[in-house]
N, C-alpha and C positions, 0 to 999 in steps of 0.2 A: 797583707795576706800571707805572703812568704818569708818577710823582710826578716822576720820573727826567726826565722830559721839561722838567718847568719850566715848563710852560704851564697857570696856572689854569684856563683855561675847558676846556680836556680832562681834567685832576681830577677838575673839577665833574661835567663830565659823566659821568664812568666812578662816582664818587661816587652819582649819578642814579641809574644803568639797575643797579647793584649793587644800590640799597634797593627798587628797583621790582621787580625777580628775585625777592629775597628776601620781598618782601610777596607775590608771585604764590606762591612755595612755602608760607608760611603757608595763607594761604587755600587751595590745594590740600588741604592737611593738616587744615584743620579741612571743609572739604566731604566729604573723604574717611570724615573719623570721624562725622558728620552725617550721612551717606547707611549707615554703617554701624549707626547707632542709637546711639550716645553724644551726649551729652553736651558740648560746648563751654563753656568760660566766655567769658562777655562782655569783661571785661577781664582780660588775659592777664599773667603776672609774671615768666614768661619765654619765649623765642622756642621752639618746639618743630625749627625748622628752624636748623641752626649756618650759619655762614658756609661752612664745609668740606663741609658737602650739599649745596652749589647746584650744583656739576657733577657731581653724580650724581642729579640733579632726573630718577628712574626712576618708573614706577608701583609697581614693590615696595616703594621706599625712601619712597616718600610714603604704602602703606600701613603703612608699618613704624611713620614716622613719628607716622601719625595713632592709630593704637593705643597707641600711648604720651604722650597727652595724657590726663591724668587731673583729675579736682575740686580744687582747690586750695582749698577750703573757701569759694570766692569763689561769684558770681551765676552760674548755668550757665543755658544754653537749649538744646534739643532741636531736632531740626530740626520738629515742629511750632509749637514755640515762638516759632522766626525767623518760621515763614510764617504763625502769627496775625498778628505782632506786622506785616508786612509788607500781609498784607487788611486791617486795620483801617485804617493811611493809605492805602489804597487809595480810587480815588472809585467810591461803591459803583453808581452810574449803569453805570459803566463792565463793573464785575464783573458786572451782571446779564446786561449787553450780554454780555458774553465766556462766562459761560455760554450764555445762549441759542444762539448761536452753535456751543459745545461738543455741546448738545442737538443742534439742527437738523443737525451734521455726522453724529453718530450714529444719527440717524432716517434721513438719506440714504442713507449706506452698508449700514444694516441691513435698511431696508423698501422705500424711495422715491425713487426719484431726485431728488424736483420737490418735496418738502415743505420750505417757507418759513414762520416767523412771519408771513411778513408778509402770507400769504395766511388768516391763522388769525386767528379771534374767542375774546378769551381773557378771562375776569372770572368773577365767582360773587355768588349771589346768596341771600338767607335772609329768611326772615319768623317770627320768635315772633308766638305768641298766649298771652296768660297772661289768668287771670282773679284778682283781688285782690276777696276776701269783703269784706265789710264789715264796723266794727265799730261806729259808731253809726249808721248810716242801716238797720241793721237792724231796730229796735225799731220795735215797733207805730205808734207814734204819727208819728216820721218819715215811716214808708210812709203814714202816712192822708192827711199833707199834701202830700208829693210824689208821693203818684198811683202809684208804682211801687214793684213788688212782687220787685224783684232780691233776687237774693243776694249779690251785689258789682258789681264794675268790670271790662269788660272791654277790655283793651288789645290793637290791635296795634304791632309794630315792625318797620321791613323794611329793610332794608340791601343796598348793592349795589355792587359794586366791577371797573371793568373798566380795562383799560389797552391 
């Protein structure tokens, strides 16, 4: 197409924006079959997009495409698969932020216009009481010299967490 010309650095470049097209039509093709509920493997063994599809880079032919990438017996991932595997390196500070966020939008439009975290007091709070019998401070002779006439131990624990 270009070769003709004799000038490497125009090669190079058509070289370039050829593998760049063609990576863009892959991933088309696998977001396609991804949003359709298949299946993708991780590492691919061969291109599901030919060089003779990039000008006819359609949305039928990229559905056509992505229906016809099948398990190659290799590692496959689902599209919840990629988006675990994407929230886990995620910084989870961030994610709480971006939901809260997602909340607070959906309390506005549904009930409030003016509802803010950051007008809100948010934590929770617990106390056990357990009582623990005894097992030798039970006996007569214990109680005579400790004066006390319990049936066990009684504990509290209280716990409280806010942010």
């Amino acid at each position: 197409m270009v070769g003709f010309t004799g000038l490497p650095i125009l090669i190079s470049i058509t070289q370039v924006l050829i593998l760049i097209l063609w990576t863009f039509a892959e991933a088309l093709a696998d977001t396609c079959a991804l949003l359709k509920g298949r299946e993708v493997p991780i590492i691919k063994k061969e291109a599901v997009m030919k060089l003779n599809d990039l000008p006819l880079l359609t949305r039928d032919n990229i559905e056509k495409k992505a229906l016809t990438i099948s398990d190659t017996g290799g590692m496959t991932l689902s599209y919840h698969g990629y988006l675990s595997i994407l929230l886990l390196f995620a910084n989870q500070t961030r994610l709480i932020y971006r939901s809260m966020d997602l909340i607070e939008e959906n309390l506005n439009l549904r009930y409030k216009d003016s509802f803010s975290f950051q007008n809100c007091l948010y934590g929770f709070e617990t106390e056990a009481q357990y009582l623990i019998r005894s097992k030798f401070t039970g006996f007569p002779f214990v109680q005579k010299y400790s004066g006390k006439h319990a049936l066990g131990f009684q504990y509290k624990a209280k716990a409280a967490y806010s942010y």
